[in-house]
C-alpha positions in Angstrom: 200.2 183.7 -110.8 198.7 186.4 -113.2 195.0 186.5 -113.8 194.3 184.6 -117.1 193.6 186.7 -120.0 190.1 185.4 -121.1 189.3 187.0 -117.1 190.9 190.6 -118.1 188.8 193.3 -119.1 190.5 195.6 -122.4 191.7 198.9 -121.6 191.0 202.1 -123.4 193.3 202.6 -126.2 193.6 205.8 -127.7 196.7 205.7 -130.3 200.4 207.4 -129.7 201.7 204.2 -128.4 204.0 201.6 -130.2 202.0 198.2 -131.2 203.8 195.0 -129.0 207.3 194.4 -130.6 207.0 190.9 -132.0 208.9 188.8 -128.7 206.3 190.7 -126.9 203.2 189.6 -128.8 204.6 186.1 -129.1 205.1 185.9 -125.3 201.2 186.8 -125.5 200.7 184.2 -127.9 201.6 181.2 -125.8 198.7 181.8 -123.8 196.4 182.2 -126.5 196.4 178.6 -128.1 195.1 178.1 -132.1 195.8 182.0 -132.7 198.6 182.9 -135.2 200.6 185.7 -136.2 199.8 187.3 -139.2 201.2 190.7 -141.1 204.4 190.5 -139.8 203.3 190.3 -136.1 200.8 192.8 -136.8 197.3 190.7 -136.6 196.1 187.9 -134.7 194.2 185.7 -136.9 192.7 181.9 -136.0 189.6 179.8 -137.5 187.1 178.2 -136.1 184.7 175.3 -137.3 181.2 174.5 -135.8 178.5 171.9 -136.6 176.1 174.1 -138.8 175.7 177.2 -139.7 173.6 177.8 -136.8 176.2 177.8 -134.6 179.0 179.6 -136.6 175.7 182.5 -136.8 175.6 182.0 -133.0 179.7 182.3 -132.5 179.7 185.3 -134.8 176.5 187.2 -132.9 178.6 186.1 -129.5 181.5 188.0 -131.1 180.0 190.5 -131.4 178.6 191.1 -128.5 181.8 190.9 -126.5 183.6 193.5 -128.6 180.6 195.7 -127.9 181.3 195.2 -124.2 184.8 195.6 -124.4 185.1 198.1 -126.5 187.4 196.2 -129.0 186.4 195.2 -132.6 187.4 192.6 -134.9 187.1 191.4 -138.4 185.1 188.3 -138.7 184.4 186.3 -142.3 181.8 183.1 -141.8 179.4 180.8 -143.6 178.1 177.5 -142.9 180.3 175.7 -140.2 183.0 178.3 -140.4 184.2 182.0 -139.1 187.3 183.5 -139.1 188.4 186.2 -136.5 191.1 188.5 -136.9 192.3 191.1 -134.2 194.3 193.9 -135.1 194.5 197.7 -132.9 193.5 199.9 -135.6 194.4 203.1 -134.1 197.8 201.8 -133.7 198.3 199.9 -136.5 199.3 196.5 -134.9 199.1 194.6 -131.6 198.1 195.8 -128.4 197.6 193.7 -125.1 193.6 194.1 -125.6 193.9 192.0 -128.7 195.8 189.0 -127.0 192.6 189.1 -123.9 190.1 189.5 -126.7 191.5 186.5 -128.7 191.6 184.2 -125.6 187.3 185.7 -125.1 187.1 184.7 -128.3 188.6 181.0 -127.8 186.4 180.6 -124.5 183.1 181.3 -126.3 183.9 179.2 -129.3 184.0 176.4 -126.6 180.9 177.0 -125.0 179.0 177.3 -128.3 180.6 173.9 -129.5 183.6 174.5 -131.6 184.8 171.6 -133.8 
């Protein structure tokens, strides 16, 4: 059995490779649950709602942290109850692996904080 993606650490990438074909990231998708597809297979995306704003702040701050650990950066939107991640591999211009473990980080600590 594979190691679970939310355990994976992301791995330098440094452009001059293809982003995931789309049967690739959607293989990827099935183990990120909530998380779509967006730009043609080009962009994870998924929302998340929390009690108050306290805790969407919190989530979005957690975010944060984690892509400074990994390396990896998304694009979040949020206000009070809400925040919207989106994860994208700029220097490739669409999906890498790293976006699928940082979406399933994401999903983990949106649990923990209280999500929903």
């Amino acid at each position: 059995m594979s190691e679970k993606l939310e355990a994976q650490t992301c791995t330098p990438c440094r452009g001059g490779i293809p982003p995931l074909e789309r049967a690739e990231a959607e293989a990827l998708l099935a183990e990120t649950p909530g998380w779509t597809l967006a730009d043609e297979a080009g962009r994870l995306e998924r929302s998340f709602t929390f009690r108050n704003f306290a805790q969407a702040l919190a989530f979005v701050d957690g975010v944060g942290r984690l892509a400074e650990e990994q390396g990896h950066h998304p694009e979040i939107s949020f206000g009070w109850g809400h925040a919207t991640v989106s994860w994208r591999t700029k220097k490739i211009k669409g999906l890498h692996r790293n976006d699928f473990v940082m979406a399933a980080k994401t999903s983990e600590l949106a649990q923990r904080i209280g999500e929903g």
